[in-house]
C-alpha atoms as a printed R data frame, in Angstrom:
   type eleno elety resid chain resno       x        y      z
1  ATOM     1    CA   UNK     A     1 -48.342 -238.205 61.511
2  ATOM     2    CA   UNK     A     2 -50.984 -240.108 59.811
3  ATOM     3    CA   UNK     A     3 -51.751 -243.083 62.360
4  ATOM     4    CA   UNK     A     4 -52.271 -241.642 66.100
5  ATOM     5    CA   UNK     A     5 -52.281 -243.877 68.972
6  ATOM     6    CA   UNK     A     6 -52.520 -242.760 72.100
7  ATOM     7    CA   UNK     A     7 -50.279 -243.947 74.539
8  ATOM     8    CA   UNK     A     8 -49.862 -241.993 77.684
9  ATOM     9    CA   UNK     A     9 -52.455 -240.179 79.671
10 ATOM    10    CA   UNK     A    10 -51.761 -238.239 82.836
11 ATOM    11    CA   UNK     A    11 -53.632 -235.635 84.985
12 ATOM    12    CA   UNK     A    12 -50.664 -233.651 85.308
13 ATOM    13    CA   UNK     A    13 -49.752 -231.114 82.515
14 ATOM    14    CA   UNK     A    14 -46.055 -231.552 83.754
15 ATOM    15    CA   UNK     A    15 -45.670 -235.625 83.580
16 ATOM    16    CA   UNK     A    16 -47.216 -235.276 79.630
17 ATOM    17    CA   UNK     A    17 -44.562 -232.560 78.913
18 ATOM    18    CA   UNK     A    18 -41.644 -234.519 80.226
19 ATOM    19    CA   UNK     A    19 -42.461 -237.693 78.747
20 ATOM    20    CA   UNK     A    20 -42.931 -236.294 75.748
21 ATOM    21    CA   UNK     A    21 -38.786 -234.977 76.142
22 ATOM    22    CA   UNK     A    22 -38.046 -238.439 76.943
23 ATOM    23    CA   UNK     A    23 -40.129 -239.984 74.098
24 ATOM    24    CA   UNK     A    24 -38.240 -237.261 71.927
25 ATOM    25    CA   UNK     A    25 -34.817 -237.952 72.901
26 ATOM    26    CA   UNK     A    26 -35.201 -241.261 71.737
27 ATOM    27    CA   UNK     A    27 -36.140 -240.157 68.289
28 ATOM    28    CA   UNK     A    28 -40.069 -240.800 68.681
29 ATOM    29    CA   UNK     A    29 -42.456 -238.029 67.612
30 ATOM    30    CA   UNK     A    30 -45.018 -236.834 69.830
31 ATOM    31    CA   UNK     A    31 -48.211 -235.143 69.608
32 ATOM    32    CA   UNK     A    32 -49.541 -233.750 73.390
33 ATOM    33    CA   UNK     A    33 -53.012 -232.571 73.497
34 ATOM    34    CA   UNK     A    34 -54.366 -231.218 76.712
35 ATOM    35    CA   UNK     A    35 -56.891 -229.092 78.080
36 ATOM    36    CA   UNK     A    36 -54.203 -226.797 79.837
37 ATOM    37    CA   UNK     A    37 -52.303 -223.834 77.554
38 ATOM    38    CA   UNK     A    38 -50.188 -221.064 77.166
39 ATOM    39    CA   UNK     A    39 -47.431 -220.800 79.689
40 ATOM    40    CA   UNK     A    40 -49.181 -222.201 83.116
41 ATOM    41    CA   UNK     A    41 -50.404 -225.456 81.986
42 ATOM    42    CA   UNK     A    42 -52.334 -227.303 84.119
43 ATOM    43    CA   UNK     A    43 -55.272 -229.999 83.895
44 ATOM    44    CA   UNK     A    44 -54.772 -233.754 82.132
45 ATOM    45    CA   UNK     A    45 -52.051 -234.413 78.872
46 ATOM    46    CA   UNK     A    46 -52.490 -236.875 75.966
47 ATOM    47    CA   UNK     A    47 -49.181 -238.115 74.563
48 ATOM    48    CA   UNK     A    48 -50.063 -239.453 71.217
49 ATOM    49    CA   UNK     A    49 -47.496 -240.904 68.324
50 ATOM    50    CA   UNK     A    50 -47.512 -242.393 64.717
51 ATOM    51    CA   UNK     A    51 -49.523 -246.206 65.172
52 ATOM    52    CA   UNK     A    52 -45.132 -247.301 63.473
53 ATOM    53    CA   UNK     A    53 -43.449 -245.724 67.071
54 ATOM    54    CA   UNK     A    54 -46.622 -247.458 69.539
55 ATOM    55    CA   UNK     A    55 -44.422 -250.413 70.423
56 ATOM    56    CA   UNK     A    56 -40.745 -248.434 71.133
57 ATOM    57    CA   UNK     A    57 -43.077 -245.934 72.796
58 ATOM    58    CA   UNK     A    58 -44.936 -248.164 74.885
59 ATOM    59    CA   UNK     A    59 -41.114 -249.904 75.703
60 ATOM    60    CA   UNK     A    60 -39.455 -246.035 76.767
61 ATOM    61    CA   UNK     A    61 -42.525 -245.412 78.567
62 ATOM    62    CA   UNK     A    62 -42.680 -248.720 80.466
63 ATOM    63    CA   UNK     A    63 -38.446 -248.146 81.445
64 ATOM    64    CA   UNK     A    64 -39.420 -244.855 82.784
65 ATOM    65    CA   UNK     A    65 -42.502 -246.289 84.712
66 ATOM    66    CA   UNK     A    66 -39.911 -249.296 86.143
67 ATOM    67    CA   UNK     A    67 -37.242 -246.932 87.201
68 ATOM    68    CA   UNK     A    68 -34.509 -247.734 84.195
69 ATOM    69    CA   UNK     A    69 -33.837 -243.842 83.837
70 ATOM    70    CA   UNK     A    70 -33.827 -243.157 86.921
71 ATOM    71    CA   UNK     A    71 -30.739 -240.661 87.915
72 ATOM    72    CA   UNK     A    72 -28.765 -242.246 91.055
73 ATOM    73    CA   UNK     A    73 -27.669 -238.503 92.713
74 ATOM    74    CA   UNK     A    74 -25.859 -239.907 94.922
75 ATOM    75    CA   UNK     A    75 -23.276 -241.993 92.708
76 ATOM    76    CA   UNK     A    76 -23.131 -239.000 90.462
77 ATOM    77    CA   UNK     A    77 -22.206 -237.190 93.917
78 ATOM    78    CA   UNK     A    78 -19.656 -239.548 94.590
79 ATOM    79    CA   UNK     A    79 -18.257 -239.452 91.151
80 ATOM    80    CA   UNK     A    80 -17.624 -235.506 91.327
81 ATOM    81    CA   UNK     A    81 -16.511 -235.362 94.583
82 ATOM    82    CA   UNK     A    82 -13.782 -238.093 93.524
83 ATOM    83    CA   UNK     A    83 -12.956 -236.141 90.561
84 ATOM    84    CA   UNK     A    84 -12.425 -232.739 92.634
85 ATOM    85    CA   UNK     A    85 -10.187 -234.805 95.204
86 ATOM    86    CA   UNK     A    86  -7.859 -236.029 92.574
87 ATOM    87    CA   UNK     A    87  -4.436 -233.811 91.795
88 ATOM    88    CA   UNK     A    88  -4.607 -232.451 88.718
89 ATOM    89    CA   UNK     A    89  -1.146 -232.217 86.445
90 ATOM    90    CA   UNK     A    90  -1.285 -228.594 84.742
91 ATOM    91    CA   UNK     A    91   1.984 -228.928 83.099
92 ATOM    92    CA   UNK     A    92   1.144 -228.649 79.443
């Protein structure tokens, strides 16, 4: 990475590591720097990424901040219960 912009900061070791696996999953490379290490991390996380990825980052960080990837547990609930209710046809 060449370019770094910073474009997440967060007092908890835990946010920074998670956004990073969002900002990952959608193909964006991160950079966190932090004052926490090793396996107990604690204290504030700087997401950084290449100054080409700011504006898609910026965009997956504002859905998460807005709710868009949130997980509805109750429709996925809903959904399995359904699924368990429904006969199944084993002849194969």
């Amino acid at each position: 990475m060449a370019d770094l912009v910073r474009v997440w900061a967060t007092g908890d070791a835990f946010e920074g590591e998670m956004l990073r696996g969002r900002l990952e999953a959608e193909g964006i490379a991160v950079l966190v720097k932090g004052d926490g290490g090793g396996p107990y991390r604690a204290g504030p996380s700087y997401l950084f990424v290449a100054a080409d990825d700011e504006i898609r980052a910026r965009a997956v960080l504002d859905a998460v901040a807005s709710g868009a990837f949130a997980f509805d547990l109750d429709a996925a609930f809903d959904e399995h219960e359904a699924a368990e209710t429904e006969p199944s046809d084993d002849r194969a």
